[in-house]
Structures are given as C-alpha cells and as structure tokens.
PARO-529131 format. One line per 2 residues: number of its first residue (from 0); their letters; for each residue x, y, z of C-alpha. Coordinates in steps of 0.2 Angstrom, whole numbers, plus 5000, padded with zeros to 4 digits. Example, Ala and Ser with C-alpha at 12.3 -4.5 7.8 and 13.67 -1.06 7.14 Angstrom:
PARO-529131
0> as> 5062,4978,5039 ~ 5068,4995,5036
end
This chain:
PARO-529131
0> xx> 5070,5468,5576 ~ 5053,5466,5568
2> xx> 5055,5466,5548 ~ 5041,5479,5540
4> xx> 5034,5481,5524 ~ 5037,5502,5522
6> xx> 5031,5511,5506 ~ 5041,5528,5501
8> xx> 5037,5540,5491 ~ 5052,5550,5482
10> xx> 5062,5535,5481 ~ 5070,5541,5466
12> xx> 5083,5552,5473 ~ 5088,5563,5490
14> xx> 5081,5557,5504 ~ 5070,5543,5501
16> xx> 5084,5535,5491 ~ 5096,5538,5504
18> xx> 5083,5530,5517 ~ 5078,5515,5508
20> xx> 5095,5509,5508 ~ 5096,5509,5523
22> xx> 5081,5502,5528 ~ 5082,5487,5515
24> xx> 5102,5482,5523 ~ 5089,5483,5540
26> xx> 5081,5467,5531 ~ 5064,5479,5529
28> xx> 5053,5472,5513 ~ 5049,5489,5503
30> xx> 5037,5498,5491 ~ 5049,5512,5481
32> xx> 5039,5524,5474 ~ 5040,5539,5462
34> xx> 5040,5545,5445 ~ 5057,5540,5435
36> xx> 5056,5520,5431 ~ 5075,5520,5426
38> xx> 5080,5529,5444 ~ 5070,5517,5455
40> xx> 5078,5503,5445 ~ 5095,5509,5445
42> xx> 5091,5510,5466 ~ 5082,5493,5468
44> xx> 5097,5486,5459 ~ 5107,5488,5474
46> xx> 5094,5483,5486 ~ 5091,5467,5495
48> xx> 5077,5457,5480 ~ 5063,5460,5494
50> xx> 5055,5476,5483 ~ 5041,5482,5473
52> xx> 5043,5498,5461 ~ 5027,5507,5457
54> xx> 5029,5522,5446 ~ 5018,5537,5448
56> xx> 5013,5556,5452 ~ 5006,5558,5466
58> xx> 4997,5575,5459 ~ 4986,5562,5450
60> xx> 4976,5556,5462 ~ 4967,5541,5448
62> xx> 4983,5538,5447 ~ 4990,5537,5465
64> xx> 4974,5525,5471 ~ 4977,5513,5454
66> xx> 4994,5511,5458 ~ 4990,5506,5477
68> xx> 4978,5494,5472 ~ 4990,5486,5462
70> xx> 5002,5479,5474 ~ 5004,5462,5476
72> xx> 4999,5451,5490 ~ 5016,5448,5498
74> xx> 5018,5469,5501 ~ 5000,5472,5503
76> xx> 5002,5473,5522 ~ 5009,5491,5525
78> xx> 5015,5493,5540 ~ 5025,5511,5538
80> xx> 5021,5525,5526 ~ 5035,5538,5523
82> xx> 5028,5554,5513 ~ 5045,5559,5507
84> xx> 5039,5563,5491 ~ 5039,5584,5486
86> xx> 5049,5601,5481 ~ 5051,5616,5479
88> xx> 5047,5628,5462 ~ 5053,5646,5461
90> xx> 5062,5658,5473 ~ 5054,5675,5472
92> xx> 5042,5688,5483 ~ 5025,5683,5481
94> xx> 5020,5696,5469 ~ 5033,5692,5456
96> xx> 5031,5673,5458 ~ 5023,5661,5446
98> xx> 5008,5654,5449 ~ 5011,5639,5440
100> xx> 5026,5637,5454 ~ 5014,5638,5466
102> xx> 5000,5625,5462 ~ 5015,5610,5457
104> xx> 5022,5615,5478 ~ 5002,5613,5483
106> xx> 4999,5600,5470 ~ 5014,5588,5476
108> xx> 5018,5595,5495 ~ 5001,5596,5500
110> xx> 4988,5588,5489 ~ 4998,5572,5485
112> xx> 5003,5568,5503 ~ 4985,5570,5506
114> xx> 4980,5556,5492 ~ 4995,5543,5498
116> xx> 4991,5544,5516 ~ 4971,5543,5511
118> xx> 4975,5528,5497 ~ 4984,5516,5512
120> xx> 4975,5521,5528 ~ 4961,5512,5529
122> xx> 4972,5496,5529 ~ 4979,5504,5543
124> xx> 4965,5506,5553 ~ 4957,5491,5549
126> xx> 4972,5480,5557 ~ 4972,5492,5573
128> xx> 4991,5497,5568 ~ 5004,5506,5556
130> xx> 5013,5520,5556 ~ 5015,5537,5546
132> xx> 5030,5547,5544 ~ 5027,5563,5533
134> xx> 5043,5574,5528 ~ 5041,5590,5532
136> xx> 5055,5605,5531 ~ 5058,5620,5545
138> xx> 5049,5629,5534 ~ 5034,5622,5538
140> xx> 5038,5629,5559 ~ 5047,5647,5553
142> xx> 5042,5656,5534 ~ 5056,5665,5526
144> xx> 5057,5679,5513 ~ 5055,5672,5494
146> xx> 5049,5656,5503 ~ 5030,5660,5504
148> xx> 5023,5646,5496 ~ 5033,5632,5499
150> xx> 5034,5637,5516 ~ 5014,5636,5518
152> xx> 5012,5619,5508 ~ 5026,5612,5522
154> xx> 5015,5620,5537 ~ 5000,5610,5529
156> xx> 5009,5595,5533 ~ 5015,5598,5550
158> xx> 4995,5604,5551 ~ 4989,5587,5543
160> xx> 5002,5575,5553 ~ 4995,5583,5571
162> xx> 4974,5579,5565 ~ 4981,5564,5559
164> xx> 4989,5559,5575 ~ 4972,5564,5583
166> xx> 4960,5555,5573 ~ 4972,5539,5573
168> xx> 4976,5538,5591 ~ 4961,5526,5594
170> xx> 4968,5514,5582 ~ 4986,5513,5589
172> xx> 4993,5519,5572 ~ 5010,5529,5577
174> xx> 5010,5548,5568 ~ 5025,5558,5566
176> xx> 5036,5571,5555 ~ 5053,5572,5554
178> xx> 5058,5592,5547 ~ 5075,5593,5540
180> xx> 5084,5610,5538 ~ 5096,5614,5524
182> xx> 5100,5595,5515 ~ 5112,5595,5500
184> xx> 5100,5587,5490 ~ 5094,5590,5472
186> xx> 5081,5602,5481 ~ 5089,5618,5477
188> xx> 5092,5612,5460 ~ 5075,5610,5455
190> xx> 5070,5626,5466 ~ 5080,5637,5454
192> xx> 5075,5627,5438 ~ 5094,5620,5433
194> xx> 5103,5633,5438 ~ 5117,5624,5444
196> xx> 5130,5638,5450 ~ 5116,5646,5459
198> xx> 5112,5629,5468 ~ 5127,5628,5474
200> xx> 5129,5643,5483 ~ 5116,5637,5495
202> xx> 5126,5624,5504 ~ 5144,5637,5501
204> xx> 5151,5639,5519 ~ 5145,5628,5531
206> xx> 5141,5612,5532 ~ 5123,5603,5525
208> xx> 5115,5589,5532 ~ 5117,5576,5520
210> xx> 5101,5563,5513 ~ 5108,5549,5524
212> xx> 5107,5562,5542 ~ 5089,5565,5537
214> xx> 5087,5544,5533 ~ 5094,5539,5550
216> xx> 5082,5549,5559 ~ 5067,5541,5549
218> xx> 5076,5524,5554 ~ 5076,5527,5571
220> xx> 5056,5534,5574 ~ 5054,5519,5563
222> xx> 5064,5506,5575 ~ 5059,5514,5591
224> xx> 5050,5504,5602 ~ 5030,5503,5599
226> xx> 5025,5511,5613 ~ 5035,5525,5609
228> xx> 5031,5538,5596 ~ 5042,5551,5591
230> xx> 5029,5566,5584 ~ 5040,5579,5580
232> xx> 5058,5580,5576 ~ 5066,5593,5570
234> xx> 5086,5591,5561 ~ 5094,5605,5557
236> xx> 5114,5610,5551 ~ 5125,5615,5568
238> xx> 5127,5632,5558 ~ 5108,5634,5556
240> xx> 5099,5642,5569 ~ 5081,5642,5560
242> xx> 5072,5644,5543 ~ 5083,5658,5540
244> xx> 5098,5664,5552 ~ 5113,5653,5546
246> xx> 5131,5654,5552 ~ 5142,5654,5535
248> xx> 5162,5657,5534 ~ 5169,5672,5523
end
C-alpha cells in the first residue's frame, strides 16, 4: 500500500477523529485540523509521530490560507483532502429559525469547504494528482422538515463535489463524497445547543452508524485502486430508509 500525506478537517472529534486513527495505524503521514488545540493533542497522542496539528476555523478564510501555508516541508505534498469539517445549528421550521443558526451552517458547511478545498488545490493540479473526499450527509440528496438549512448547505456540497469532479478530471485528481445517514456522533448535541436528553432521543431504538462505519468507508475510497474513483456513496443505518422514514422499536 502506498503511504499518503491526507489532511482532515474536523479532526477533533466524530468522524474525522474516528478516521484518522485508522488511517495513521494504515501507516498514512497526516495533517489533523480543527479548532480545539487540546483535542487534537489528546488525538495525535495516540497516533503514529508522523503528524502535524494546525488549529483553525475554517469560517476564516485569512485564517484557513495562513495556516496551509504554514505547513512544513515534509507534509507539504497533499495527496488526499478529507472536508469532514461541519454541523448543524438549530432544529425548527424556517420561520421560527434563527438566522444566526443559519449563516454558522453556511459559514462552516459550505463556505469553509469551499476555502480548504481552494487553499490545497492548486498543488494538486500542478502535480497532475490528488484526491478530494468531502463529507456530505443524506440530507444533502432528501430535505426534511425543521432541516431546511442545513439540508441546503449539505446539497451545496454534493453540488460543489460533482463541478469539482468536472473541472478536475483533466488533471487526474480523484473527486468523491461519502454521505452518512444518522451517526451517533456529537452532531445532534451541538444541533440542539447541549440539550443532552434530547440528543439522545435521536439515536433511541434502532441502531446508529457509529464514527468508525463512516471512517472505514473514507479508508476504502481512499485505498481503492487509482484508476478507480468511488464518486458517491451513500451509508445509511439498516433501520433508515432515507432522510426521514426510519424504523424505531416501541
């Protein structure tokens, strides 16, 4: 297996913590990226010593071009991208949502994917190679009731991963997104602001994917031969049928 240099986004917790383990015991050298220090310490701790933490918001995008630059030599070849990074804020119908909710879904889902993807891509196409995995949600393929914005950030995206995939194809730069269903992540913590109990009751009867299902499916469009591109892959729960029809037990 050919060793890569990948750079995640969202390191911190969920998912892109749960897939940078596994790609650092695969022997992969990577870039962690997100916004709490002490959580990408507490996760390169455990990793092989082949890693670089950079610590920003990817809503600032001075910020987010800085802290590219600033890579050292040895991970400055990027060969895999992964756009993990992203939330969700507020659960209500549109006329009684927030619009601060809104722009930090837009600032972060959309907008920061966008400045990542632009800070590392012309690497990419100078060298004729690289790959770019954005994570997306089901959302992003079937809205939902109370989900408006965060469901149209995620279908900006799925939207920017297929022009990307267009516009790159000359240069031989694999672009795919992988779009989980309902993960028991800290997603729905954040989405309901703390509320803990209520959190909860999103993953009661049935059984979640969990960060590492997600991860393995990022490792395999990762390891899958060259020639071979997996564009669009969709996980979901065996008890959930789409965005929003979902088998629970009493």
């Amino acid at each position: 297996m050919i060793k890569k240099t990948i750079l995640i986004t969202g390191a911190s917790s969920g998912i892109g913590w749960s897939t940078a383990n596994k790609l650092s015991k695969k022997g992969h050298s990577l870039i962690l990226c997100g916004r709490n220090t002490n959580k990408l310490i507490e996760l390169s701790n455990v990793l092989h010593p082949d890693t670089h933490l950079l610590t920003f918001d990817v809503r600032n995008k001075e910020d987010v071009f800085k802290s590219i630059l600033s890579i050292p030599k040895k991970f400055k070849d990027i060969d895999v991208l992964i756009n993990n990074a992203g939330n969700a804020h507020g659960f209500a119908l549109a006329h009684e949502s927030i619009v601060i909710d809104w722009e930090a879904m837009i600032d972060v889902n959309v907008k920061g994917l966008f400045y990542v993807t632009k800070a590392i891509l012309n690497d990419m196409v100078k060298k004729k190679s690289g790959q770019i995995i954005n994570v997306g949600s089901i959302a992003g393929k079937e809205s939902y009731p109370k989900g408006n914005v965060y469901c149209a950030s995620k279908a900006a995206v799925e939207k920017f991963t297929e022009g990307l995939r267009l516009d790159l194809n000359p240069f031989g730069i694999r672009v795919s997104a992988v779009h989980p269903g309902l993960v028991a992540t800290n997603f729905s913590n954040v989405r309901f602001k703390g509320d803990k109990e209520r959190a909860k009751k999103v993953y009661e009867g049935f059984t979640p994917l969990s960060a590492n299902d997600v991860a393995d499916c990022i490792c395999y469009m990762i390891e899958a031969p060259k020639h071979v591109n997996i564009a669009d892959l969709t996980i979901l729960p065996t008890d959930q049928a789409s965005a929003y029809v979902l088998n629970k037990s009493d």
